[in-house]
N, CA, C and O of each residue as an XYZ file, in Angstrom:
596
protein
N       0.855     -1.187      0.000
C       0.000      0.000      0.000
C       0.898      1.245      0.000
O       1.784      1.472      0.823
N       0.608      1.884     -0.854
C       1.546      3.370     -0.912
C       0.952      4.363      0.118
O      -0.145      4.072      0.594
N       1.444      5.286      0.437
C       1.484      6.499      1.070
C       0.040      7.247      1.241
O      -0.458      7.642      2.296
N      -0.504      7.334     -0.094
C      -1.261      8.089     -0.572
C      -2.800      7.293     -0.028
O      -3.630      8.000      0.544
N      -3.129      5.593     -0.287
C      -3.513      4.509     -0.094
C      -3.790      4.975      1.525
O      -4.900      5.079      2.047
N      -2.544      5.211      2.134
C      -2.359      4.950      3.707
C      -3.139      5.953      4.359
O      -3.926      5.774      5.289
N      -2.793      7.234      3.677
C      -3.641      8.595      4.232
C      -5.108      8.702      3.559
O      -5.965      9.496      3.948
N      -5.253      7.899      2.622
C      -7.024      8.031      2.676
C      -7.286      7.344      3.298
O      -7.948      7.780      4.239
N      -6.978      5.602      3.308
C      -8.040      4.886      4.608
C      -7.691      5.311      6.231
O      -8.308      4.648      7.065
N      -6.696      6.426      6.784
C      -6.484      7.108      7.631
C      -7.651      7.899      8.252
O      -8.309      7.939      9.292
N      -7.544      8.563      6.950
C      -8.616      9.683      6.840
C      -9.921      9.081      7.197
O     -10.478      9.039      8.294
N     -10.299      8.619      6.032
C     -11.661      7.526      6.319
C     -12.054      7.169      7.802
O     -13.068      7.490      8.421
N     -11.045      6.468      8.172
C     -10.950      5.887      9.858
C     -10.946      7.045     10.627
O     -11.691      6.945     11.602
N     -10.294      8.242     10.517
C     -10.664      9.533     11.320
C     -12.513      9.896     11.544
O     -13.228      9.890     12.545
N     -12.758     10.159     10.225
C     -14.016     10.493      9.801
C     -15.234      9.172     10.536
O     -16.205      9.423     11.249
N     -14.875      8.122     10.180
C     -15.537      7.042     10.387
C     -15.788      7.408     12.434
O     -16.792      7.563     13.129
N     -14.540      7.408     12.679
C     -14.429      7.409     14.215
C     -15.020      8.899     15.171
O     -15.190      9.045     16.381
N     -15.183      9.681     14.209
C     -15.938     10.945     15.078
C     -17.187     10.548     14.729
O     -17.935     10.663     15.701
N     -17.906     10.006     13.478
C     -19.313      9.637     13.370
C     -19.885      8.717     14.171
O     -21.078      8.918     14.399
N     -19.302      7.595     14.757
C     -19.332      6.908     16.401
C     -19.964      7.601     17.225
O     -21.116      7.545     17.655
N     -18.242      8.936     17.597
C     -18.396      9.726     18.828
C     -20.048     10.007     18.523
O     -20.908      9.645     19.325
N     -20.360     10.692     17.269
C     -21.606     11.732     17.399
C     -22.747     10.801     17.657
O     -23.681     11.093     18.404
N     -22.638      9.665     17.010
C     -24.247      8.317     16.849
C     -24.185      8.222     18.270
O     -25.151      8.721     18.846
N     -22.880      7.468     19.330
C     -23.068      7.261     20.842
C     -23.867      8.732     21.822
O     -24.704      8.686     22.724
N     -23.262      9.791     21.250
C     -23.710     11.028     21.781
C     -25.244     11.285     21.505
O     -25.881     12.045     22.234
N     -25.861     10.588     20.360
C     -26.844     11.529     19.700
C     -27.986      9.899     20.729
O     -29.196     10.067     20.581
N     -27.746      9.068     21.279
C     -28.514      7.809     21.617
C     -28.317      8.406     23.057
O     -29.332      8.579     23.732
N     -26.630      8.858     23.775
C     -27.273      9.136     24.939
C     -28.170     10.415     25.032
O     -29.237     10.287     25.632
N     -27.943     11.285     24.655
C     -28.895     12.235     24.716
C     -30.942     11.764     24.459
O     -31.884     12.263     25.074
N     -30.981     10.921     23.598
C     -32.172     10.217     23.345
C     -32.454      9.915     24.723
O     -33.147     10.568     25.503
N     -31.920      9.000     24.895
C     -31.776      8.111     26.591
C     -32.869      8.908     27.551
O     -34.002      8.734     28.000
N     -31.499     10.178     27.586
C     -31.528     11.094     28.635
C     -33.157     12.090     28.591
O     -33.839     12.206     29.609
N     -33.482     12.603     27.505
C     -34.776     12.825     27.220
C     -35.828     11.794     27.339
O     -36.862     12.174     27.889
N     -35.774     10.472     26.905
C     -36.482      9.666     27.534
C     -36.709      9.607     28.922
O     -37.894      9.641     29.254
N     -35.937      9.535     29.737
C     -35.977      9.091     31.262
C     -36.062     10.260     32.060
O     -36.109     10.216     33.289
N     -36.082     11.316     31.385
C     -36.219     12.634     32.371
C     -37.901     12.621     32.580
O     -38.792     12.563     31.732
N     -37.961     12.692     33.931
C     -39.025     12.757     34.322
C     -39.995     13.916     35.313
O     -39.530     14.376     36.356
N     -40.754     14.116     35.034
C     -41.365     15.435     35.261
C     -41.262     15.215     37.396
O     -41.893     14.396     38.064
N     -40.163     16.368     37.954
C     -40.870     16.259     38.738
C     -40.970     17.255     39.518
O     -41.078     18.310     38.894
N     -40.982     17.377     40.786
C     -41.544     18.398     41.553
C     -41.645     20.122     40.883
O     -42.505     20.999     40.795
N     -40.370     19.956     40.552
C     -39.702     21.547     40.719
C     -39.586     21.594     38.909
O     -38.591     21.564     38.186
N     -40.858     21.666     38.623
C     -41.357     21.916     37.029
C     -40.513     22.857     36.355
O     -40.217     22.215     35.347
N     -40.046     23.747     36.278
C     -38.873     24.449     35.551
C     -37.611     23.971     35.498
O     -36.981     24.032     34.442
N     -37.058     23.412     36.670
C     -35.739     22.476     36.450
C     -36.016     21.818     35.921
O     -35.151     21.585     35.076
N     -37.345     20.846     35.768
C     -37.734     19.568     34.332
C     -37.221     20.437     33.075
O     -36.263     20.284     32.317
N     -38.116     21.293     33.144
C     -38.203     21.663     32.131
C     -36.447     23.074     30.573
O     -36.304     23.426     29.402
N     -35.753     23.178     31.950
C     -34.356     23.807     32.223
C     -33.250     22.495     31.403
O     -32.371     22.674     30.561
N     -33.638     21.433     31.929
C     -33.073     20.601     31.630
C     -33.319     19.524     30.025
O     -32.510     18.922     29.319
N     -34.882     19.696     29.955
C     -34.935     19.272     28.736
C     -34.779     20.050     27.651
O     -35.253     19.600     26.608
N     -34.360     20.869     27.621
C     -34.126     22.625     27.030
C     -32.848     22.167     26.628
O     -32.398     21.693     25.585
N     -32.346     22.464     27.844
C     -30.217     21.953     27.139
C     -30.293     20.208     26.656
O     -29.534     19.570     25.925
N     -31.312     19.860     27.266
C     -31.186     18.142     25.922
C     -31.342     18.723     24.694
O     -30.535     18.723     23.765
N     -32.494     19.249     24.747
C     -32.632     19.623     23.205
C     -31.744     20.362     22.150
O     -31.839     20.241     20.929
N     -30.626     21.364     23.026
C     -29.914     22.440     22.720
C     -28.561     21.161     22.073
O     -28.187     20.998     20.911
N     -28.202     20.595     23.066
C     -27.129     19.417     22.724
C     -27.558     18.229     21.691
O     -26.726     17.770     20.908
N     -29.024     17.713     21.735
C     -29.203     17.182     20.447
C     -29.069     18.151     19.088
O     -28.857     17.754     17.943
N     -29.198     19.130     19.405
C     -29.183     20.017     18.116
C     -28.092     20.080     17.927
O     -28.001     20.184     16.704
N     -26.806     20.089     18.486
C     -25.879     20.652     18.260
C     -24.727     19.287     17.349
O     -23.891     19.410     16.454
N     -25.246     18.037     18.149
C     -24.797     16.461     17.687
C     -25.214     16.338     16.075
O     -24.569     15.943     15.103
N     -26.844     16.947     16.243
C     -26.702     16.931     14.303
C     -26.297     17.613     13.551
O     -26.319     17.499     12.325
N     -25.664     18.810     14.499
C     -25.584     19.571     13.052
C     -23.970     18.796     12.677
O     -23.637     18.544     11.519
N     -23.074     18.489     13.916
C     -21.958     17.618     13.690
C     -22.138     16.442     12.913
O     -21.147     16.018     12.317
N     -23.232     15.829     12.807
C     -23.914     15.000     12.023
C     -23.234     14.977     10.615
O     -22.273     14.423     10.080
N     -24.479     16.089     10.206
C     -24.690     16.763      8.906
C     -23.335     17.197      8.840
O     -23.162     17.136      7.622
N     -22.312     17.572      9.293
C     -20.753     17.581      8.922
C     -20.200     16.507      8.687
O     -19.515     16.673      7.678
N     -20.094     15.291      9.127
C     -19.623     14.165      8.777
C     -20.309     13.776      7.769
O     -19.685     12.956      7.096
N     -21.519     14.064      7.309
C     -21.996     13.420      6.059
C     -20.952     13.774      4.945
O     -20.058     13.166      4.357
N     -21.577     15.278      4.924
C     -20.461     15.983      4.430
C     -18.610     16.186      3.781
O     -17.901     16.696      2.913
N     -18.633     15.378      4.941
C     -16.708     15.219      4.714
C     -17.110     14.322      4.009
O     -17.017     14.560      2.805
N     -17.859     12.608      4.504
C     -18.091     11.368      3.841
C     -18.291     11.749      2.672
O     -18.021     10.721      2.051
N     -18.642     12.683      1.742
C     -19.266     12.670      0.419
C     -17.975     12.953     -0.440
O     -17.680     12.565     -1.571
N     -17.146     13.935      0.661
C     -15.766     14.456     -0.107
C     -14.516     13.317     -0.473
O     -13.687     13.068     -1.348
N     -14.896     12.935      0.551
C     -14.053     11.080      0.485
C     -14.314     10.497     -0.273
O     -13.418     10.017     -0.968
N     -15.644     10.226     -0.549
C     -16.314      9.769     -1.453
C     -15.927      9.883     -2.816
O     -15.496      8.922     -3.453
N     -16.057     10.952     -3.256
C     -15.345     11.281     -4.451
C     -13.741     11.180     -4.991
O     -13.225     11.185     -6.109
N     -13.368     11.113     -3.990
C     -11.246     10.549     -4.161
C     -11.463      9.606     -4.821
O     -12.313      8.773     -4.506
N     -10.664      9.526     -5.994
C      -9.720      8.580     -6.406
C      -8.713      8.263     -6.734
O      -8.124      8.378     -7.809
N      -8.353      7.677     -5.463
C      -6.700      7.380     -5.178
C      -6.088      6.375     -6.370
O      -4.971      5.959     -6.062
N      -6.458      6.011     -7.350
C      -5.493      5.523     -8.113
C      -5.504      6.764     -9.232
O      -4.757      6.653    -10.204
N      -6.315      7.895     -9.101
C      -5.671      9.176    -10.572
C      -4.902      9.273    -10.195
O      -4.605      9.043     -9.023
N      -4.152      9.718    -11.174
C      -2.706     10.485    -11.482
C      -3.080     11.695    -12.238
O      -3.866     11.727    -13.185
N      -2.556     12.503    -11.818
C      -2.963     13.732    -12.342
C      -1.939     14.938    -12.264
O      -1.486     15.410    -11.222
N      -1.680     15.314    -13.443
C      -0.563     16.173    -13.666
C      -0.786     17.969    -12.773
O      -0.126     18.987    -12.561
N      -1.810     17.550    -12.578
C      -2.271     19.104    -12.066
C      -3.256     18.876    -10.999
O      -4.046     17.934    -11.049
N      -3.207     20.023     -9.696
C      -3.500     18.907     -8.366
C      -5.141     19.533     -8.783
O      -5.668     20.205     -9.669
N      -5.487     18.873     -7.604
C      -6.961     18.363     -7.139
C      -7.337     17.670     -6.176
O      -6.480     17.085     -5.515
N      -8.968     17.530     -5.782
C      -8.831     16.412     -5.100
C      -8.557     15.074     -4.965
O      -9.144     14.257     -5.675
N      -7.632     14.695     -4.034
C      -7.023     13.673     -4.045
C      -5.530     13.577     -3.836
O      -4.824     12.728     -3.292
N      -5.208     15.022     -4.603
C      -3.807     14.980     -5.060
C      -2.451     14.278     -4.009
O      -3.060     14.031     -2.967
N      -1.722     14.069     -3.897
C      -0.742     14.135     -2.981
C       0.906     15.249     -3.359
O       1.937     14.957     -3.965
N       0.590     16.171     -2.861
C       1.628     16.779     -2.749
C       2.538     17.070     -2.410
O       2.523     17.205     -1.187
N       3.796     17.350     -3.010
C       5.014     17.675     -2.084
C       5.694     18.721     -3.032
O       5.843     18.881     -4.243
N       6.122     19.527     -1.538
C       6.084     20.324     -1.909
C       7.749     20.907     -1.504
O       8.554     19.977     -1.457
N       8.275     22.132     -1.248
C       9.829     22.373     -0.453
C       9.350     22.365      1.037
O      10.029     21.873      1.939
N       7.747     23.130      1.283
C       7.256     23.289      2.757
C       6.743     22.162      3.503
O       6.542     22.253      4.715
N       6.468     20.861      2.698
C       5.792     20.157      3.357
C       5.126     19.300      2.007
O       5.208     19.475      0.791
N       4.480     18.360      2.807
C       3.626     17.255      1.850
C       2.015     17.453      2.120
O       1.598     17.308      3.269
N       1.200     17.753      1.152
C      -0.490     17.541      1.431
C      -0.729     16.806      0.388
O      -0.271     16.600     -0.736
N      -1.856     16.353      1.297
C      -2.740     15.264      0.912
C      -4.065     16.269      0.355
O      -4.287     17.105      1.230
N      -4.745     16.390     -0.501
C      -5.745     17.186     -0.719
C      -7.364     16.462     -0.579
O      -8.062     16.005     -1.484
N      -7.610     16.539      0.685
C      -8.863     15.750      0.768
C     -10.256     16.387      1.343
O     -11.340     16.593      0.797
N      -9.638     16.680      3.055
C     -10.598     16.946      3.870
C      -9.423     18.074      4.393
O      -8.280     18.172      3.948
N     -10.086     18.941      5.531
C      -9.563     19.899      6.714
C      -9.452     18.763      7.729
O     -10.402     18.393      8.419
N      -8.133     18.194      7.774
C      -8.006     17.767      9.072
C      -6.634     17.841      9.915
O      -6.303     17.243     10.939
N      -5.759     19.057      8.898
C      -4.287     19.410      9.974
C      -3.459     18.081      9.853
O      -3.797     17.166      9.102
N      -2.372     18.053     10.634
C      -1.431     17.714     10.574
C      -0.806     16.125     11.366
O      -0.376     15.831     12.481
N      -1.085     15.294      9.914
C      -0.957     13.696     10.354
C       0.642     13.323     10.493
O       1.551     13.856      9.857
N       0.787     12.116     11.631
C       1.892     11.849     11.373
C       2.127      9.997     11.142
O       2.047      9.210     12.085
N       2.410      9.594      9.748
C       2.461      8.006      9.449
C       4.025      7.831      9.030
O       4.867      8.306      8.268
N       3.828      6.672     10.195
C       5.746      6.412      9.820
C       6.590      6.771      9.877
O       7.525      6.336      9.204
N       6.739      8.129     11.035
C       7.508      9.256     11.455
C       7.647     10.301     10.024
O       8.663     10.882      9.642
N       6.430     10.312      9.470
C       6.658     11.437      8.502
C       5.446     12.678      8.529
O       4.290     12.300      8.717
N       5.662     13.894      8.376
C       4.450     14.472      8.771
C       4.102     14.904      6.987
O       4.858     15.087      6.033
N       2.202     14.960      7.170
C       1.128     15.083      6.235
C       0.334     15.887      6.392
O      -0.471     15.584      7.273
N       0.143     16.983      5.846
C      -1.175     17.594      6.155
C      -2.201     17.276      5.304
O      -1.958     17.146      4.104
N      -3.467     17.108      5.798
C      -4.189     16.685      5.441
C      -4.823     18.105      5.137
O      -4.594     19.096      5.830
N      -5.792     18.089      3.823
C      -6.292     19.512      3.819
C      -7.365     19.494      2.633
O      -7.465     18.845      1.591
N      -8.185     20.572      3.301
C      -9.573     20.379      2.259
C      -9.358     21.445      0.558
O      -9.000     22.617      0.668
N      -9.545     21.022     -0.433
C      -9.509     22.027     -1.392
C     -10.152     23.313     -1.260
O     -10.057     24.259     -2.041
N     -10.699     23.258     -0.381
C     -11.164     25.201     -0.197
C     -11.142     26.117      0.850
O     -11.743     27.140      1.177
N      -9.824     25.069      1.463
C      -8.795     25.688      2.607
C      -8.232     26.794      1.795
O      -8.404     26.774      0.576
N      -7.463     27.918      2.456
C      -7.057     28.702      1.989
C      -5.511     28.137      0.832
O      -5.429     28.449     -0.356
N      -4.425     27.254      1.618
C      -3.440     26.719      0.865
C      -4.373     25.631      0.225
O      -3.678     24.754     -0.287
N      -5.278     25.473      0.130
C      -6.093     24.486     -1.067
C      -6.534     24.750     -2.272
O      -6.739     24.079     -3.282
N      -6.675     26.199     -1.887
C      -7.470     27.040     -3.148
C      -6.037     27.551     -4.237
O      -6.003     27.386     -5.457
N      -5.243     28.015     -3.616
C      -3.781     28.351     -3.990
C      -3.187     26.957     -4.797
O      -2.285     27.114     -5.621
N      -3.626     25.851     -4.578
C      -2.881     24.859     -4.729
C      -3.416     24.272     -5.742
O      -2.703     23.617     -6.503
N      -5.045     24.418     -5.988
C      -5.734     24.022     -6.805
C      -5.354     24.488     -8.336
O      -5.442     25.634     -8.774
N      -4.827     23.096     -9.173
C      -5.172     23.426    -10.282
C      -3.593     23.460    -11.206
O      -3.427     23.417    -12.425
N      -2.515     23.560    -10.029
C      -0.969     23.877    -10.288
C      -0.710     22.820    -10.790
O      -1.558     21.936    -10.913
N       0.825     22.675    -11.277
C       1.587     21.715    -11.504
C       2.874     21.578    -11.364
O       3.456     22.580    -10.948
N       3.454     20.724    -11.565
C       4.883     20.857    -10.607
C       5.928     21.194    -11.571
O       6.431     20.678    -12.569
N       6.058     22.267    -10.880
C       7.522     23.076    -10.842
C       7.115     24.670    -10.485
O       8.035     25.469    -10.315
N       5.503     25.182    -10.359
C       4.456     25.918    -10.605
C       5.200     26.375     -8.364
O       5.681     25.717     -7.441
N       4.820     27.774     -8.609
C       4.794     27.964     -6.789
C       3.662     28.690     -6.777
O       2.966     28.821     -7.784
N       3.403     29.187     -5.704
C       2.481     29.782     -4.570
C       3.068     30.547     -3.427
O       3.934     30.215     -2.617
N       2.445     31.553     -3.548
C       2.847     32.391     -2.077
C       2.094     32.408     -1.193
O       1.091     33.107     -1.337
N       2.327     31.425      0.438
C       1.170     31.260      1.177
C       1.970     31.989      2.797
O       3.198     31.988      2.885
N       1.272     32.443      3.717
C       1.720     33.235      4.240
C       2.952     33.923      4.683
O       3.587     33.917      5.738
N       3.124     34.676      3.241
C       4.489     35.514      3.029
C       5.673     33.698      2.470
O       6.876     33.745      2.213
N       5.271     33.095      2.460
C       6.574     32.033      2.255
C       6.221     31.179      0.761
O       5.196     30.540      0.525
N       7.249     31.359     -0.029
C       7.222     30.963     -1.453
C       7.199     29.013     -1.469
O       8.187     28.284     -1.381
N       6.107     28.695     -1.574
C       6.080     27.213     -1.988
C       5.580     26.446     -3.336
O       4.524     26.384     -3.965
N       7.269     25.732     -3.489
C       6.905     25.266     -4.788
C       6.886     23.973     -5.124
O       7.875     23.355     -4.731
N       6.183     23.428     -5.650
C       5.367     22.324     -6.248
C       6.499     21.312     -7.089
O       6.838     21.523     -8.254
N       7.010     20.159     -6.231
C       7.741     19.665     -6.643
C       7.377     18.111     -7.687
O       7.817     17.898     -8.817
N       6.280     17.029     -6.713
C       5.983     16.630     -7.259
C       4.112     16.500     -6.718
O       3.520     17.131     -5.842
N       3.582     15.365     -7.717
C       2.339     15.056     -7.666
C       2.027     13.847     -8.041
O       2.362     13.276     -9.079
N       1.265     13.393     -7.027
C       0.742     12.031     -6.789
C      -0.614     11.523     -7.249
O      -0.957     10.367     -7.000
């Protein structure tokens, strides 16, 4: 498995593993609205099913973000080759190596560091579309496009 191989099913498994966190979060909160039960002191019932509701809202909209990334994943295909980046691309660069996928900062596989990064990140948008030998000026520092994966 190459590099490129390694940091998408990475990725995937990142993505995969916060959609867990949110499904376990979004069942206890269910739970917790279920079993709350009305009692004496009617405004604390009611205080409390307020912030359930405030925190279920907040689990979907994290939801509806993981769909989201999932769709962007979705679309990679790690066996193009492509002379000019995009999504998917794997880059390297003089500053560093990206992976062009999702926003997810700075991986480390095999004692090597990766940034992982969405195409409409700011160095995504800059990056979009180049080819190698091609630079970019990203905050104040000249980076140039060596190869592509």
């Amino acid at each position: 498995m190459n590099i490129k191989e390694i940091l998408y099913n990475d990725t995937l498994q990142f993505v995969e593993n916060r959609y867990q966190v949110v499904q376990n979060l979004i069942s206890s909160i269910q739970q917790s609205l279920q079993s709350e039960t009305k009692s004496s002191a009617g405004d604390k019932h009611e205080t409390g099913r307020a912030m359930l509701q405030l925190e279920r809202e907040k689990a979907g909209n994290q939801y509806i973000e993981i769909e989201r990334l999932q769709h962007v994943l979705n679309r990679i295909d790690i066996k193009k080759i492509s002379t000019k980046i995009s999504l998917g691309s794997l880059v390297t660069t003089n500053k560093g190596i990206y992976f062009i996928a999702i926003g997810r900062g700075l991986v480390n596989i095999n004692n090597h560091d990766y940034y992982v990064i969405a195409l409409n990140s700011p160095i995504g948008k800059l990056l979009f579309g180049k080819e190698k030998g091609d630079a970019v000026v990203f905050n104040k520092q000249k980076i140039e496009i060596l190869t592509i994966q």
